[in-house]
N, C-alpha and C positions, 0 to 999 in steps of 0.2 A: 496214552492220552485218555481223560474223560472221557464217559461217552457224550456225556453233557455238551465237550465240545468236539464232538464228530469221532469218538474212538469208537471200539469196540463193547458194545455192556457185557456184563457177564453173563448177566441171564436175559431171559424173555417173559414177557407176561402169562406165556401161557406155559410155563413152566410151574406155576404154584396153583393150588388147591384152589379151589369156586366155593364162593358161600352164597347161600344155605346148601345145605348138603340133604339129598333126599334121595331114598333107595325105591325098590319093585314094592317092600312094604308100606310107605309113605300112600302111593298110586291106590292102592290096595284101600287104604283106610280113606282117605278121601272118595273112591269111588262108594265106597260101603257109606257115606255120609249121605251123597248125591241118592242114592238108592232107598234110603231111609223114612224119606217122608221126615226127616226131623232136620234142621238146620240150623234152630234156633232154642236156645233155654227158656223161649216164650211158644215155640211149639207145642202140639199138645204130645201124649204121651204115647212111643208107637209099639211097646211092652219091654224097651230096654231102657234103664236110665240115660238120663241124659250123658254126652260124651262128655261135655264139661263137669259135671259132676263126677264122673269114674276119673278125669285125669286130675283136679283137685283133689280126692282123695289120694290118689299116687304121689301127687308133686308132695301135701302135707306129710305123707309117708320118708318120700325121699328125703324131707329133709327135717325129722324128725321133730316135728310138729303134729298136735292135732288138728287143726282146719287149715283149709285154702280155699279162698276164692277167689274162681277166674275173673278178668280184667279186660276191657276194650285192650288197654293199654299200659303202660307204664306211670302215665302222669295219671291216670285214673284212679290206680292202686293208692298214690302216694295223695290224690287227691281224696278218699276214704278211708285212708286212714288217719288223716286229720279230721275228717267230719265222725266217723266213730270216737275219737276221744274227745269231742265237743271244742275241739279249738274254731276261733272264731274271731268276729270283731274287735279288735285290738289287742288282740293277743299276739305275740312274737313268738318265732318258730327261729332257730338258731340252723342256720343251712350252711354251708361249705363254699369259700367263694371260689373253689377250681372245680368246677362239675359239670353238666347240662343244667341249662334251664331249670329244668321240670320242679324239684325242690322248691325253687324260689315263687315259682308260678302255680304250684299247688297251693303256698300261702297267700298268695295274694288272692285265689280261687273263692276260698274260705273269707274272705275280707280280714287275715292275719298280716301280720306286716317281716316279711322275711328279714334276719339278720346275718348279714353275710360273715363269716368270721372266716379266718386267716386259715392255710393247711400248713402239714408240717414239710420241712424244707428236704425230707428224704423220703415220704411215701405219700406227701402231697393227699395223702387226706387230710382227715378234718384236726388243727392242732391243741391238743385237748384242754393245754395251757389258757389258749385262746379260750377255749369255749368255756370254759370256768368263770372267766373275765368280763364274758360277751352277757352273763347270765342278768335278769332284773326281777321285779315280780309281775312282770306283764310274760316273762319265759312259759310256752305252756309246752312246749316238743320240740325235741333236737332231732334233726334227719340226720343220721351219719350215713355218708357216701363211701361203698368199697370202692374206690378209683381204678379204674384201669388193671395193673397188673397186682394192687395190693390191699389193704384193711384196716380198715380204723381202729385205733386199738380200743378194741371193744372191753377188755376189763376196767378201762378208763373214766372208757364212755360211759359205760354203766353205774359205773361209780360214782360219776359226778351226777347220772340224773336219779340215781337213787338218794344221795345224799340232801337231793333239789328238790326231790318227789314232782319230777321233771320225767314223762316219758319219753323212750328213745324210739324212733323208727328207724329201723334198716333199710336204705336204700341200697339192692341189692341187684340191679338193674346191667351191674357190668362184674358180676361174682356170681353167677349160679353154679353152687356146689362148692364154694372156698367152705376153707373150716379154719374155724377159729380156738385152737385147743379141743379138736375134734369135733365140735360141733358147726352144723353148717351154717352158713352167714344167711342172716334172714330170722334164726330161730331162737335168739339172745334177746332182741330187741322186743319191746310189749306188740311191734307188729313188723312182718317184714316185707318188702315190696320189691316186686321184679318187673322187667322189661320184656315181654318177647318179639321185639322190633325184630326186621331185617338184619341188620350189620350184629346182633347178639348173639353171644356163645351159645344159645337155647334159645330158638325160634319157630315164631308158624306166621313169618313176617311180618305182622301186627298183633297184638296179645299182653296179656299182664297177669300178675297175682298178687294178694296180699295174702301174709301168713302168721297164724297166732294159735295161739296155745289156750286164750281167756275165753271163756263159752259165749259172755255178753259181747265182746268186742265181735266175735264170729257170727251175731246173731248182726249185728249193726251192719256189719260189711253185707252183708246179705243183701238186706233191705236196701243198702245205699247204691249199691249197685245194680240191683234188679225192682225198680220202681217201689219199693217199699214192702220187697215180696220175698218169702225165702223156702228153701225146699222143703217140701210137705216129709210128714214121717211116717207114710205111709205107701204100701204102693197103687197109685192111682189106675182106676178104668181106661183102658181104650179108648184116647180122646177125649181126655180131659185135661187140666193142666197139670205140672208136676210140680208148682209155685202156689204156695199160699199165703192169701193178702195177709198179713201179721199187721204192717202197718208199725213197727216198735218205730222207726224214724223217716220221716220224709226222704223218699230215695228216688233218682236217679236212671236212667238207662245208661250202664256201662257194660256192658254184658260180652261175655268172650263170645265166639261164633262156636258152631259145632264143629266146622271144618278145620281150625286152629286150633281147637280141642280134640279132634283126633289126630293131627300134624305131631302136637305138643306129645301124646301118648304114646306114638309109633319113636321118636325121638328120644323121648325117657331112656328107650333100651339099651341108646349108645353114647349118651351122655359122659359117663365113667370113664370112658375109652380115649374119650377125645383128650377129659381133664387131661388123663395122663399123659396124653402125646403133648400137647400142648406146653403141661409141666417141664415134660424131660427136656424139651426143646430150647425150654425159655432156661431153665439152670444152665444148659448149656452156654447158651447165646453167651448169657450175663460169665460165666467162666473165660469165654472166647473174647468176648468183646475188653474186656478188666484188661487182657493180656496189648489189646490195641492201643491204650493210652487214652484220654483226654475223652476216654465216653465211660458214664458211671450208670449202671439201671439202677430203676426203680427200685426202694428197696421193699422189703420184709418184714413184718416184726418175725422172733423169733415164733411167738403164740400163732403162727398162723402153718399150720398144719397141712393144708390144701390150698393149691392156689390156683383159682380159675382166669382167665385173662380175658378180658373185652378187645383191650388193646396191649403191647408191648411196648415199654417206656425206655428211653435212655437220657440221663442228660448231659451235652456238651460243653465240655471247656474249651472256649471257645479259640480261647488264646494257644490252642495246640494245633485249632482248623487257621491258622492266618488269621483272627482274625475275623472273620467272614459271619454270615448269623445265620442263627440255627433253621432259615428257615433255606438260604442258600446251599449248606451242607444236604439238605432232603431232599431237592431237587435233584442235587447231584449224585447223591443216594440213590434216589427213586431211579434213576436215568440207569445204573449199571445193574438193575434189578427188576425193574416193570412193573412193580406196585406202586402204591401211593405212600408215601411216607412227610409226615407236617406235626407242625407244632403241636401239641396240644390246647385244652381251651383257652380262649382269653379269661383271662378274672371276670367276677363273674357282673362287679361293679361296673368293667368296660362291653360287657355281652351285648352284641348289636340286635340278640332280640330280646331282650330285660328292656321294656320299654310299656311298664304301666301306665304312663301319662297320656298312651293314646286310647285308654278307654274312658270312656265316662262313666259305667262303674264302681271302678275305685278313684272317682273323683271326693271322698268322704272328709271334706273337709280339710284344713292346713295343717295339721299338726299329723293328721295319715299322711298327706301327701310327702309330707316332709321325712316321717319315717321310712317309706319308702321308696327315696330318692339315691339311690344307689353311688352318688355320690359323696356321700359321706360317711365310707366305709374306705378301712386304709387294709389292702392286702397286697401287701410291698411281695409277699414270699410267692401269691398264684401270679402277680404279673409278672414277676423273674423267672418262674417256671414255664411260662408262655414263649420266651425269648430264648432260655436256652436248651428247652427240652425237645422231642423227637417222637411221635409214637408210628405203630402202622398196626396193621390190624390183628386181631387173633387167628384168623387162616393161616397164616402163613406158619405158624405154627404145627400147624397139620402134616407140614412136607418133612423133609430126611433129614438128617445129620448134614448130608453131603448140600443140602439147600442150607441149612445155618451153616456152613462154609464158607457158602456162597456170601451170604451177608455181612460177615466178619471180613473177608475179603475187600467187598464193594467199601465198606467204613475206610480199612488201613488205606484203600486208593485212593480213595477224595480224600483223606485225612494227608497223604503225603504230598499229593498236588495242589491242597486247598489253596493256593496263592494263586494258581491258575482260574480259580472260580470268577464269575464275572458277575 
């Protein structure tokens, strides 16, 4: 019997891996922060650089780039990197309509008017057919989204915005460390953006970066993030600042803390480790799972070398589960296993919080308003992907062979009783 309806589940909740993950050296470096006299990247200087600043040059190291700068957040990054490449008032940014928010809210940030285009219908990022089609000359930046367990095919992407002289940003917020033909996701794009929220593969539970290779765009992100201010080249006195006013663009206070900057550092060390468990787990799953019928994972391009997972994707045929919808089958999933297991996002045209009309604003007139009214965006492929797809989270990835057993298991049970589901 389900356990859905009073059987036995297979597992228990407390059977799988806890996120975030933090060791004796984590305690270590956060107490070293508290002890410090320094907290902030606006603090003055107590004779060691800033913590933000040594893990920016680490993260740009890891992923082979020359700068990074740290970020409150995710949407912050991707919000500076539209104001570094001077997108703006009326300008259109080409975003992804199966993703988060944050994308379409960073344009609208900017007073740019987001355009939602269609993903592709097996790795559900951005379809790059689409995005060719989606282009005008009001296009100034395409955000390509690495989704979930996959990548956008970045020789594509590239191609079309270099053909556009269109630049690309990576959003790279659920991909820390994929590689794309070796290189890592974030470091193709004119600039790359990451997430270090809570539920993220790499975190210091709130946190962000943007990353670039161009000296002027490194000098922008500076200033835009740290009130118009960026780091001195020199090293400063005892107590003085270690930011100087430059002033090159009206900036902003987004500023990473120092305690998520050393979180983010102590965590570097074991980044690698995870990829790989994570990988081995998820090739397996998708092996195991193929062999159960009527569930198909997300897929792959072949160009993608490395693959980091936010979340773990499958999608249902549905017509193998009874019938029943993909959001029934997750429940009944979750129920013999004790994680959470649901749909992915809705499109991004039906997102209950894509709702610019409740600020004033971006009240700029009818012909804004009307650009970005989200209703007049057709993405038949992300609302099908909503109804029959499946994700849970990347922890789970963490655990054994014998725990993706267990999953593939729980699938063929509800899969063979689904007519029981209610």
């Amino acid at each position: 019997m389900l356990a859905l309806n009073g059987g036995t589940p297979i597992r228990r909740n407390e059977d799988w891996p806890k996120w975030p993950i933090h060791t004796p050296e984590t305690t270590k470096a956060l107490q070293a922060v508290l002890e410090s006299q320094r907290w902030s990247i606006s603090g003055t200087y107590a004779g060691t650089p800033a913590r933000d600043r040594t893990f920016s040059e680490k993260w740009a190291a890891y992923n082979g780039v020359k700068y990074a700068v740290g970020c409150a957040n995710g949407s912050a990054a991707l919000l500076i990197a539209l104001e570094a490449l001077d997108v703006g008032a009326g300008d259109e940014v080409i975003v992804p309509g199966l993703c988060w928010i944050a994308p379409a809210t960073a344009a609208l940030n900017v007073n740019a008017r987001p355009v939602m285009v269609d993903v592709d219908p097996n790795t559900f990022c951005l379809d790059t057919a689409k995005v060719k089609a989606a282009i005008t000359p009001r296009t100034k930046a395409i955000i390509a989204v690495h989704l979930y367990g996959s990548m956008t095919n970045m020789d594509e992407i590239l191609a079309i915005g270099q053909a556009n002289k269109i630049p690309v940003i990576e959003d790279c917020a659920q991909s820390h460390g994929s590689q794309w033909n070796g290189k890592n996701a974030g470091s193709q794009g004119v600039i790359g953006c990451f997430s270090f929220h809570h539920g993220k593969p790499f975190t210091s539970g709130e946190g962000g970066s943007a990353i670039t290779n161009d000296p002027r765009l490194y000098q922008r992100l500076q200033n835009l993030r740290s009130d118009s201010r960026e780091w001195v080249t020199h090293t400063p006195k005892l107590g003085h600042m270690e930011l100087a006013e430059t002033a090159v663009v009206q900036g902003s206070n987004h500023a990473l803390s120092e305690f998520s900057s050393a979180i983010l550092t102590e965590a570097l060390t074991r980044i690698d480790d995870q990829i790989k468990t994570r990988l081995e787990n998820a090739l397996y799953l998708d092996e195991q799972l193929l062999k159960v019928g009527g569930i198909v994972p997300q897929a792959r391009p072949k160009q993608v070398t490395r693959q980091s997972f936010y979340h773990y994707m499958v999608r249902l045929e549905l017509g193998q589960f009874a019938g029943k919808t993909n959001e029934q089958v997750g429940q009944a999933v979750e129920a013999e296993l004790g994680f959470w297991i649901h749909p992915p996002y809705v499109a991004m045209k039906e997102h209950k919080l894509y709702v610019p009309h409740t600020k004033r604003r971006w009240k700029l007139g009818s012909d804004h308003e009307a650009a970005i009214n989200p209703a007049r965006f057709e993405l038949p492929v992300a609302q099908k992907a909503h109804r029959e797809n499946l994700v849970f989270h990347h922890s789970v990835l963490l655990s054994t062979k014998k725990h993706m057993d267990s999953i593939v298991e729980a699938f063929a049970k509800v899969k063979k009783a689904a007519a029981d589901l209610k």
